[in-house]
C-alpha positions, 0 to 999 in steps of 0.5 A: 372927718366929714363931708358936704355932699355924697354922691349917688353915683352907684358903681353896685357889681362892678370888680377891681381889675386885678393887674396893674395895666387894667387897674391904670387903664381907665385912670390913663384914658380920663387923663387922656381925654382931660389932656386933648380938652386943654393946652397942658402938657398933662400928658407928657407927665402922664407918660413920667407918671406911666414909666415911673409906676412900670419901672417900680413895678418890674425893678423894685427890690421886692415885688409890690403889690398892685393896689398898694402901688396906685393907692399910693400914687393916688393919696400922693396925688389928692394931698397936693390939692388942699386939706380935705380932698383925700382916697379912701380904701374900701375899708376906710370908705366902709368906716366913712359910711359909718361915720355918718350913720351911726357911731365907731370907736375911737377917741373923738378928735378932728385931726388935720396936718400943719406944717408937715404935721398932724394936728388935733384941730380940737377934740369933740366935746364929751369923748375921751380924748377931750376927758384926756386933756387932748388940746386945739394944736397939739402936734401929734409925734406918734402913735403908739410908738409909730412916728406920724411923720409922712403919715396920711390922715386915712393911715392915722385915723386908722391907728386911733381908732381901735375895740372898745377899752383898748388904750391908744397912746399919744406922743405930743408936742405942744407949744410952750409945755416943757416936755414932750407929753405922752397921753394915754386915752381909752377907745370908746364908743363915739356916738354920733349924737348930733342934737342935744337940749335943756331948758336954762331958765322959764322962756329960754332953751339951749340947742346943741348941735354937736354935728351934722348927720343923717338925723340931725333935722328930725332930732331938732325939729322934735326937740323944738316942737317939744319946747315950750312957749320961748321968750328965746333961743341959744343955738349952739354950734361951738365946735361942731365940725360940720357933716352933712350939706343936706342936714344944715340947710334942712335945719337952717328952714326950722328957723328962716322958712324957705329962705336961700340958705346957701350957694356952691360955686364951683368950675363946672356948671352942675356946681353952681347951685342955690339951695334954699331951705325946704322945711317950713319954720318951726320957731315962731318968727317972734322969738330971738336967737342967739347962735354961739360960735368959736374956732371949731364951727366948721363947714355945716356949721357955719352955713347955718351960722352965715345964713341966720346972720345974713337974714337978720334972724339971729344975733351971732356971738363967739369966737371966729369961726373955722373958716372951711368953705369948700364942698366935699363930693364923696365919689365911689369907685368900682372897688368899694374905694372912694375918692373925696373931692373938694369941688366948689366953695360956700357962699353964705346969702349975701355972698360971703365966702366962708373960705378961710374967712370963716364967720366973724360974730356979731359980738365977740366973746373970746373963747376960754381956753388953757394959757397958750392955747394955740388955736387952728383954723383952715387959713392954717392947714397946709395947702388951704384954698385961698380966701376972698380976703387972704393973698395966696403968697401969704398962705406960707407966713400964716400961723396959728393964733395963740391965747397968749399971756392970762392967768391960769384958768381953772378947767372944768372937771367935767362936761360943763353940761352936768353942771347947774346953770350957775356953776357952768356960766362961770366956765362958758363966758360965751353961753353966759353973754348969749342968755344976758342978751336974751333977757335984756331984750338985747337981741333984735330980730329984723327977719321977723319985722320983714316976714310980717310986712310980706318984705 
């Protein structure tokens, strides 16, 4: 799981009281000052939410522990807003840090519930749940043995990941098999390597983002001024599940200049933000890009997606686009906690909203998946914010989208990335599509005509 923006708010010394009255006292007086800010009845429910937590604390029959009790409430609280907002203990919050900084062990899927029911949204390409057979919405049952119903995402990710070697195994339910299937998958090392490279051909280069993190920009500016002279450029951003806000719109600039690259809008003023690129172009404005995309590209992600389509720099082929268009602003709390808040939504240059719309390709290619592969996007997760062009009480009747009927595909027996370019355009119908473009000149570039004319 990632996040868009991170906080710098510093709680640095401060100590989590250790009573029940302090632990709520802060917590009631917010909710008091929001209550006298508004005509809600807040603060009448608020006394329910103060009696319940007394009663439970002085009746139930064993003496629960504080933090557990207000934790407990707090996860019940963040899971009635939408998918992504979510409270983080002090070690979760640590190993959230360490998502984005370096690597852990675990098995690489993104998860998310739908329906009541945790889901692999897709595993990351290279890591061992994907070398395992892990599918886009698999319903994970249990873990270990330990049924996931009424699991949180933070108690789940907790149980997958684990030491290096030791072996985490999945209960699945997947549409249309003939049996509940048990996956075994090894823990690993899940390196957080974001940008990957290859020259296909003489004049064509392929850029992988695999996620947005704290070094991404860097990784792909000295990637590109490591290329040679490009008669044009893949980007491909399949299945990255986004990352970091700062990173897309720094990366955005390798290719646009100081563009506008994005807009957050939010309720509170300090959310409404235009961010335009602040790195100079590094791509020479004269050479084509095709950007790949397909159900997995989320967040970050499609923000690099929808601001290269808007500005007519590159030709966008693929598949729809996730669609996850909310920002996330990650907010320490006094006891190493943290709270994960979604507070505004992306509008690509043009305007769009990402939100559950996602970004629709220039050219489709459809995806090549397994025969009934159901596939996920945010307009499935439950509780979704609503999109520009979704009606709110069709949240209910939406389900995910499945290939449907196609002969059996031959599945590559290893990352199609130590395959020989002939052999791995037969397993990527999508990457094959994008190099074509290139060579017959196919893709135009209007945001070069425009920079040359001062436009």
């Amino acid at each position: 799981m990632f996040f868009d923006v991170k906080s710098r708010t510093s709680f640095a010394g401060l100590k989590l009281a250790t009573t029940l009255v302090l632990i709520l006292t802060p917590l009631i007086g917010w909710l008091s000052r929001a209550a006298a800010d508004g005509p809600t009845d807040l603060y009448e429910k608020l006394k329910i939410f103060t009696l319940v937590m007394h009663e439970v604390n002085q009746k139930f029959v064993e003496k629960p522990k504080s933090d557990e009790l207000v934790y407990g409430a707090i996860r019940g609280m963040l899971s009635s807003l939408d998918p992504h907002s979510s409270f983080m203990t002090p070690d979760e919050m640590k190993e959230f840090q360490q998502e984005t900084q370096g690597a852990f062990f675990g098995v690489g899927i993104e998860i998310s519930q739908r329906d009541g029911l945790l889901t692999v949204v897709s595993p990351i390409e290279d890591t061992p749940a994907f070398r395992a057979g892990l599918q886009s919405g698999d319903h994970i049952t249990k873990i270990d043995g330990k049924s996931t119903k009424d699991m949180s995402l933070t108690e789940a990710v907790k149980f997958i990941r684990g030491p290096k070697g030791t072996r985490v195994i999945f209960t699945i339910s997947r549409e249309n098999a003939k049996s509940i299937l048990t996956i075994p998958v090894k823990r690993d090392l899940i390196p957080i390597r974001s940008v990957r490279s290859q020259i296909l051909e003489p004049g064509y280069a392929y850029l992988r983002v695999i996620s947005f993190q704290g070094d991404t920009y860097d990784e792909a500016l000295k990637i590109l001024k490591q290329f040679p002279f490009l008669k044009g450029l893949i980007l491909d951003l399949r299945n990255d599940p986004g990352g970091l806000l700062e990173q897309s719109i720094r990366l955005s600039g390798l290719f646009l200049g100081p563009e506008l690259v994005v807009e957050t809008k939010g309720r509170l003023k300090d959310q409404n933000i235009s961010y335009p690129a602040d790195t100079e172009m590094v791509l020479p404005v004269n050479c084509p890009i095709v950007v790949l995309v397909n159900e997995g590209s989320a967040s970050a992600s499609e923000i690099v997606a929808g601001a290269l389509q808007d500005h007519q720099r590159a030709l966008v082929v693929g598949a729809k686009s996730f669609g996850k268009g909310s920002v996330q602003t990650v907010l320490p709390l006094p006891d190493g906690s943290g709270l994960r808040l979604t507070t505004a939504r992306f509008y690509t240059p043009s305007g769009r909203s990402i939100q559950a719309d996602g970004i629709i390709p220039d050219i489709t290619v459809p995806s090549r998946l397994p025969k009934f592969a159901e596939i996920i996007r945010e307009k499935d997760l439950d509780h979704h914010l609503t999109g520009a062009n979704e009606k709110s009480e069709d949240q209910k009747e939406v389900k995910g989208e499945k290939t449907g009927e196609q002969e059996d595909l031959e599945m590559p027996d290893r990352p199609l990335s130590e395959m020989p370019l002939a052999e791995r355009l037969k397993f990527d119908p999508q990457l094959a599509r994008a190099l074509l473009l290139l060579k017959e000149n196919k893709v135009p570039n209007v945001f070069a005509k425009k920079v040359r004319s001062g436009a």
